[in-house]
DSSP file (Angstrom, degrees, kcal/mol; ACC not computed):
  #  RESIDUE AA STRUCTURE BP1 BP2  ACC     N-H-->O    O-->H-N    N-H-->O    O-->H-N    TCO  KAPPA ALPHA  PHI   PSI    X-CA   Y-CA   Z-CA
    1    1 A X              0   0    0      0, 0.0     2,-0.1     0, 0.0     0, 0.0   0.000 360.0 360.0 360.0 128.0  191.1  153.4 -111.7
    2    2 A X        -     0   0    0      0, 0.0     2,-0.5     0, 0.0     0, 0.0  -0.277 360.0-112.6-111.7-156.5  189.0  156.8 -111.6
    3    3 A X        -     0   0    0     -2,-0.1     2,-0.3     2,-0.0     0, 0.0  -0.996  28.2-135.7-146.0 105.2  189.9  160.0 -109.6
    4    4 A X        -     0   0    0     -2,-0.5     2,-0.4     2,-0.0     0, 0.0  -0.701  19.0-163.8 -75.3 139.5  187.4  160.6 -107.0
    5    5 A X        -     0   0    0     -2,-0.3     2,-0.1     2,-0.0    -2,-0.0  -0.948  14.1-143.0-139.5 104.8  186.1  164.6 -106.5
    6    6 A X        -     0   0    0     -2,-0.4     2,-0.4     1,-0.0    -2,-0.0  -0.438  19.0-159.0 -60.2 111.6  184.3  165.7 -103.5
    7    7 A X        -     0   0    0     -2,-0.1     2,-0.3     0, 0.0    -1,-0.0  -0.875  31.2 -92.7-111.1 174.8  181.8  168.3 -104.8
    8    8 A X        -     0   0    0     -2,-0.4     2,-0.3     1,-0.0     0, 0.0  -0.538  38.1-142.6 -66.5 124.4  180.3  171.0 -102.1
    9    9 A X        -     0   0    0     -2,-0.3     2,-0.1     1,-0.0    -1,-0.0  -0.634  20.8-115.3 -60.4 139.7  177.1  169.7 -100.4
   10   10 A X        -     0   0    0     -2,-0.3     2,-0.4     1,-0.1    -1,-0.0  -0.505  44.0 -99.1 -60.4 154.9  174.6  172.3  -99.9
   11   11 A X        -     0   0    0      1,-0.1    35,-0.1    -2,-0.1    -1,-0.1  -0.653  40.8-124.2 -94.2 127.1  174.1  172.6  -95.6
   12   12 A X        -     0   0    0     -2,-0.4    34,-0.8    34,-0.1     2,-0.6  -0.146  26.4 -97.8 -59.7 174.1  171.3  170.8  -94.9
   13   13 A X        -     0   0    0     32,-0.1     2,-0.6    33,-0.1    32,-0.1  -0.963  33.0-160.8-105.5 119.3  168.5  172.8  -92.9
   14   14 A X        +     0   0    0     -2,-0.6    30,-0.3    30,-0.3     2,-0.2  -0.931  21.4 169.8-146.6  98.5  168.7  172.1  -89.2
   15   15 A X        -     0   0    0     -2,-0.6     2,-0.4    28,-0.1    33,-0.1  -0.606  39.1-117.0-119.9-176.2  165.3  173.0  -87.7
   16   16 A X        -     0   0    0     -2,-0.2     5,-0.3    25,-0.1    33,-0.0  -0.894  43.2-157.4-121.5  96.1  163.6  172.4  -84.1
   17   17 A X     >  -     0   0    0     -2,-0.4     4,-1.4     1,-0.1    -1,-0.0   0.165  34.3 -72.9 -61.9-160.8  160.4  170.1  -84.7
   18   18 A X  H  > S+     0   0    0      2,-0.2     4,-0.5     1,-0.2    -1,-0.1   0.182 127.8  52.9 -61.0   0.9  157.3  169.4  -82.9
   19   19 A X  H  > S+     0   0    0      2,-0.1     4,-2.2     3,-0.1    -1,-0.2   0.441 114.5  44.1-118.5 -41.3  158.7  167.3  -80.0
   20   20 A X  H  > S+     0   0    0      2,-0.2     4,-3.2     3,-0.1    -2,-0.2   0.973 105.3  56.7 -65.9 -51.7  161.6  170.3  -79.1
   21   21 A X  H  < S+     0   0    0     -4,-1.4    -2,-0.1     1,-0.3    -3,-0.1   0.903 114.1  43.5 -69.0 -39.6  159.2  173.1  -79.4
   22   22 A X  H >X S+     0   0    0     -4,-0.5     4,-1.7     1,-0.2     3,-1.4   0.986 115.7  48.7 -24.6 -78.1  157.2  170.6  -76.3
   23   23 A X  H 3X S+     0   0    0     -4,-2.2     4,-2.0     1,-0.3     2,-0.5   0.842 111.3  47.2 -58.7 -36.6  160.5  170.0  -74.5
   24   24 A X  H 3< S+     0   0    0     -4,-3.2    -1,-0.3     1,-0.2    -2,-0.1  -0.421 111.9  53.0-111.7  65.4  161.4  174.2  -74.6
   25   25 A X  H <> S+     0   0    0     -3,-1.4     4,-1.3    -2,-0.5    -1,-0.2  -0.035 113.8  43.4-117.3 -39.3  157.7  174.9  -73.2
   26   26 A X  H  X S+     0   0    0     -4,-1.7     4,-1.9    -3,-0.5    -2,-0.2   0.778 113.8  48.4 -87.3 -14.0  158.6  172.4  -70.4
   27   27 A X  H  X S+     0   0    0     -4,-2.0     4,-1.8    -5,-0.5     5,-0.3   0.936 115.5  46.4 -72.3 -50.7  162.2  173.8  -69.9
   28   28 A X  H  4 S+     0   0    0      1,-0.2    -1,-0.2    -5,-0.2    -2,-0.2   0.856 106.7  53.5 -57.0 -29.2  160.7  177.4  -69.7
   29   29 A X  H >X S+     0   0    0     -4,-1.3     3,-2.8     2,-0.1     4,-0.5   0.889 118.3  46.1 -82.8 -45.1  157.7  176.4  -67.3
   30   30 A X  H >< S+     0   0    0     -4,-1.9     3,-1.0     1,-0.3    -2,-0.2   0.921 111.3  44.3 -37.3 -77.2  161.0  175.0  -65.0
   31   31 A X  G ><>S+     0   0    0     -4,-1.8     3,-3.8     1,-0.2     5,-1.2   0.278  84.3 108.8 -48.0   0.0  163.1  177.5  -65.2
   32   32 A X  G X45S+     0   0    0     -3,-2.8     3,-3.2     1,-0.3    -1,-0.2   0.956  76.6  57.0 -52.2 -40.9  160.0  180.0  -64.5
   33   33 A X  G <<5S+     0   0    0     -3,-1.0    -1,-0.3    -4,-0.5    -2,-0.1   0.568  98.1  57.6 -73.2   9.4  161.3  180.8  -60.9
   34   34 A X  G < 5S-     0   0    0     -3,-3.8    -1,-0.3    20,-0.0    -2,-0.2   0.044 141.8 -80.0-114.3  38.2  164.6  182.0  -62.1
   35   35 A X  T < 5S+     0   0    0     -3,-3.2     2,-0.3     1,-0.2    20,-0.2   0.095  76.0 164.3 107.7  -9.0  162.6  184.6  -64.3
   36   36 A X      < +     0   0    0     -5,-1.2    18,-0.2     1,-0.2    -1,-0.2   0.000   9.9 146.4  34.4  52.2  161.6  182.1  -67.3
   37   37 A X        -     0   0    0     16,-1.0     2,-0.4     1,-0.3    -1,-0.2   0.911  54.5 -25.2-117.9  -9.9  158.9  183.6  -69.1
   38   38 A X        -     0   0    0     15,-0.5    15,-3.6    16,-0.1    -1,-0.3  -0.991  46.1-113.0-155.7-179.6  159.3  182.5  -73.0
   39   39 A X  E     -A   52   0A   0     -2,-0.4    13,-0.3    13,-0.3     2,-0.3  -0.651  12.5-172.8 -93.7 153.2  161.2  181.3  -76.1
   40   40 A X  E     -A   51   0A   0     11,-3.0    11,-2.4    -2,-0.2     2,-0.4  -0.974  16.3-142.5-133.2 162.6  162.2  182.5  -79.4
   41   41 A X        -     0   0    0     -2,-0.3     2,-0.6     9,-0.3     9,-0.2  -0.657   8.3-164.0-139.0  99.8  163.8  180.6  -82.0
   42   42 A X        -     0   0    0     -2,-0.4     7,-1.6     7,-0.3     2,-0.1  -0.381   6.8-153.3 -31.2  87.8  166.4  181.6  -84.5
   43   43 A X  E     +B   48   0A   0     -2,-0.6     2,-0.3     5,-0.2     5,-0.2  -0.643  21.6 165.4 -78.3 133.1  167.4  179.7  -87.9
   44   44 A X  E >   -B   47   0A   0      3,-2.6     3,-0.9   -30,-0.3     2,-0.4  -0.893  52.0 -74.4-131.9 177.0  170.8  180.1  -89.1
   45   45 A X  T 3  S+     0   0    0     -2,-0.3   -32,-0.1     1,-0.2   -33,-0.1  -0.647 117.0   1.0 -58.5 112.9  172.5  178.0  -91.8
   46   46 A X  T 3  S+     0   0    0    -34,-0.8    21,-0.5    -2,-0.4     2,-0.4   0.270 133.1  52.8  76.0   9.4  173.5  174.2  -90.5
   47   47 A X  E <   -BC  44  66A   0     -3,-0.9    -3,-2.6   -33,-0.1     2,-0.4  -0.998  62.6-156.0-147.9 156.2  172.0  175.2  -86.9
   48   48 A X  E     -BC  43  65A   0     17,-2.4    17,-3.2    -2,-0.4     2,-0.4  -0.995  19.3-157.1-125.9 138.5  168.8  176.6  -85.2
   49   49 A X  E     - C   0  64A   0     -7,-1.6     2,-0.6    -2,-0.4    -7,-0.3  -0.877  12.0-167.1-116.6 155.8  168.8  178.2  -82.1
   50   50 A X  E     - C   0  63A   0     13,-3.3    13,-1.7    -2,-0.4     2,-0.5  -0.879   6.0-159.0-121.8 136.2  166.5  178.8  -79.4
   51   51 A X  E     -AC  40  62A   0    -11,-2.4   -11,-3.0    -2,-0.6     2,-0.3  -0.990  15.6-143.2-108.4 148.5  166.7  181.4  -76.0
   52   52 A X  E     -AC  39  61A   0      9,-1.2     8,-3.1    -2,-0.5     9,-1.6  -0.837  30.7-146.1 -42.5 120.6  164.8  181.1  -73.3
   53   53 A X        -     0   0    0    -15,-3.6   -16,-1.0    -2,-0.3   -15,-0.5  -0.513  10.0-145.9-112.1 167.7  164.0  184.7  -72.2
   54   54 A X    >   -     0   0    0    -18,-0.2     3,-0.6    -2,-0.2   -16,-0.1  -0.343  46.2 -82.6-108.9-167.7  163.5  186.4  -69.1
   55   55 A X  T 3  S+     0   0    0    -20,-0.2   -19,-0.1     1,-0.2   -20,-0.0   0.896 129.3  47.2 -55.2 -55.6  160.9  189.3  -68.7
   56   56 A X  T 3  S-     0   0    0      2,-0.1    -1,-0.2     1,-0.1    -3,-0.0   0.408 127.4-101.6 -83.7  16.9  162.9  192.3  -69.9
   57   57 A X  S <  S+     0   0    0     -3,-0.6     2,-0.4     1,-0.3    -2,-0.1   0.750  71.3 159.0  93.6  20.4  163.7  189.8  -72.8
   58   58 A X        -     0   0    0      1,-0.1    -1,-0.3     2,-0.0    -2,-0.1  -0.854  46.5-103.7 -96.3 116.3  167.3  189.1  -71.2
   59   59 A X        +     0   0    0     -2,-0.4    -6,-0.2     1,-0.2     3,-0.1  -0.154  41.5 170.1 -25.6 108.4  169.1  185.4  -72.4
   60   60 A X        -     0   0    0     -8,-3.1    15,-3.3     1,-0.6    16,-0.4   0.545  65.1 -10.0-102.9 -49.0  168.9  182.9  -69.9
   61   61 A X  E     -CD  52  74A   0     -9,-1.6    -9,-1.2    13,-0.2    -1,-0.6  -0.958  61.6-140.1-134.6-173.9  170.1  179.8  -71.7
   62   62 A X  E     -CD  51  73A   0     11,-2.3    11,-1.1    -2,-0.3     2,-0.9  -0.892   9.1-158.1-142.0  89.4  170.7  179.3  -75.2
   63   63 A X  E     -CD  50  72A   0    -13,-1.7   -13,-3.3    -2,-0.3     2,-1.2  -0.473  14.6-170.7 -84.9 116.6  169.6  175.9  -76.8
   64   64 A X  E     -CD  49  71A   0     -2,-0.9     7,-0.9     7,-0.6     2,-0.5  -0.845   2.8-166.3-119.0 112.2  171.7  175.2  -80.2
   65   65 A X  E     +C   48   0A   0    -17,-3.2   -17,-2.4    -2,-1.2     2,-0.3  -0.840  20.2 149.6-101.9 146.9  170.8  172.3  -82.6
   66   66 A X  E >   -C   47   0A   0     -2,-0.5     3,-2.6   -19,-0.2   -19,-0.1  -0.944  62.4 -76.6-159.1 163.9  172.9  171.2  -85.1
   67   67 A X  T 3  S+     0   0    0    -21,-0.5    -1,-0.2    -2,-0.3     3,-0.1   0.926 125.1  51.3 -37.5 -59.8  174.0  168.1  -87.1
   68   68 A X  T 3  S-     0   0    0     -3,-0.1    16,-0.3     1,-0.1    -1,-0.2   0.524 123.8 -87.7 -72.0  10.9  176.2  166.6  -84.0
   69   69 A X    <   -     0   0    0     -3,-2.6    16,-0.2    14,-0.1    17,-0.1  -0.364  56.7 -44.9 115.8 159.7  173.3  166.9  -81.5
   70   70 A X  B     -F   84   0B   0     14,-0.5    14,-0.6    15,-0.3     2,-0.2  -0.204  43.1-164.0 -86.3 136.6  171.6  169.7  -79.0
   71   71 A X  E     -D   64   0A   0     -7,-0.9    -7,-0.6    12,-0.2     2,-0.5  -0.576  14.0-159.9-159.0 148.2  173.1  171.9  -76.6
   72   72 A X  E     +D   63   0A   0     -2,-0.2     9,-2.2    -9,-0.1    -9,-0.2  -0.684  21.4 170.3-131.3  87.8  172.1  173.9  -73.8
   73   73 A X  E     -DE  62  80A   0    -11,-1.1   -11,-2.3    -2,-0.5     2,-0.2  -0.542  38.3 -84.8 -85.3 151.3  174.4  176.7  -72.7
   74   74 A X  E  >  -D   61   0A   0      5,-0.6     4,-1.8   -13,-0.2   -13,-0.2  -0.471  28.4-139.4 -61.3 134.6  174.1  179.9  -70.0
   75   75 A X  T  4 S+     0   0    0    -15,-3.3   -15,-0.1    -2,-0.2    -1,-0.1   0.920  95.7  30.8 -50.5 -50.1  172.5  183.0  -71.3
   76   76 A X  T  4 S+     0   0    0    -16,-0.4     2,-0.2     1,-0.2   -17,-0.0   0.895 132.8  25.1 -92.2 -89.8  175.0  185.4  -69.6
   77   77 A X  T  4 S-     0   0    0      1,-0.1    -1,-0.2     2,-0.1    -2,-0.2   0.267  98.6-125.0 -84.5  14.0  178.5  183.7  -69.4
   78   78 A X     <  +     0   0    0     -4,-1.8     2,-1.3     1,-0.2    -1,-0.1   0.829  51.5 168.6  71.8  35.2  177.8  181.0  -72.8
   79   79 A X        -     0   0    0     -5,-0.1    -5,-0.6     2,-0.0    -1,-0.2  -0.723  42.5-113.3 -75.4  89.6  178.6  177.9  -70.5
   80   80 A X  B     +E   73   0A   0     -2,-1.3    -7,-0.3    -7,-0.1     3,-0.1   0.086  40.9 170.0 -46.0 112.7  178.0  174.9  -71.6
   81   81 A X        +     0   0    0     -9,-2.2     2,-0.2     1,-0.1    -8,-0.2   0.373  62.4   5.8 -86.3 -21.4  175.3  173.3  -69.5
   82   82 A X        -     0   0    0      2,-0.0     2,-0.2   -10,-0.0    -1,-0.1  -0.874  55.0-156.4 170.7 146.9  174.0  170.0  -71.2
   83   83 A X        +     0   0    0     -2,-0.2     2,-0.3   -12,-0.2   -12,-0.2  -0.781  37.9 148.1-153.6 153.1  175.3  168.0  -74.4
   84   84 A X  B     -F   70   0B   0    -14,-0.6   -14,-0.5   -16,-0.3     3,-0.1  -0.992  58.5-135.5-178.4 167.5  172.9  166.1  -75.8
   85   85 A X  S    S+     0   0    0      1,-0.7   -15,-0.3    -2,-0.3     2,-0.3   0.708  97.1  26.3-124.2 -42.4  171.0  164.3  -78.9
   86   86 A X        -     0   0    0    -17,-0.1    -1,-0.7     1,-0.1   -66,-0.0  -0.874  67.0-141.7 -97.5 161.2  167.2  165.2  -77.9
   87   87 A X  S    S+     0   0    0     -2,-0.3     3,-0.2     2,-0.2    -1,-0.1   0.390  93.7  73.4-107.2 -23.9  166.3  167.9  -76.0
   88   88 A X  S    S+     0   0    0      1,-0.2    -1,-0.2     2,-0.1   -68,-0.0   0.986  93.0  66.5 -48.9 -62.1  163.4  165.8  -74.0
   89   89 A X              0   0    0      1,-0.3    -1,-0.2     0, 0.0    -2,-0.2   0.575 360.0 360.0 -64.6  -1.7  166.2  164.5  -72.5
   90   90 A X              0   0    0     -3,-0.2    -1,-0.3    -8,-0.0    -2,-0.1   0.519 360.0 360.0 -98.4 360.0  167.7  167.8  -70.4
């Protein structure tokens, strides 16, 4: 009988491939008419984010990926819009 010990994993890197960076080109050409005019995308440690920006560079939604899967909150009051495991799918 041994003694089991949990060492710390390092956080794996949680990026937004080629197939997202597609999906938040087609959310941003949607969204154009409520001022829509690009993305940016953030890395932090165990998540990536993305905004969708308006023209004066004002948060309209806020796309977070992370181990448990994608979601898509409001710029301005950070409501959760969309839950999700790909981002085609929203």
């Amino acid at each position: 009988m041994g003694i089991v010990i949990a060492f710390p994993q390092r956080p794996k890197t949680i990026a937004f491939g080629p197939e997202d960076h597609a999906a938040l080109d087609r959310l941003v050409a949607r969204t154009r008419r409520a001022g829509a005019v690009r993305w940016e995308i953030e890395d932090r440690v165990g998540q990536a984010r993305a905004y969708v920006l308006g023209a004066e560079d004002e948060t309209l939604l806020i796309v977070t990926k992370c181990r448990s899967g994608i979601t898509v909150s409001s710029g301005y009051a950070h409501e959760l819009l969309w839950q999700g495991d790909r981002l085609a799918g929203y």
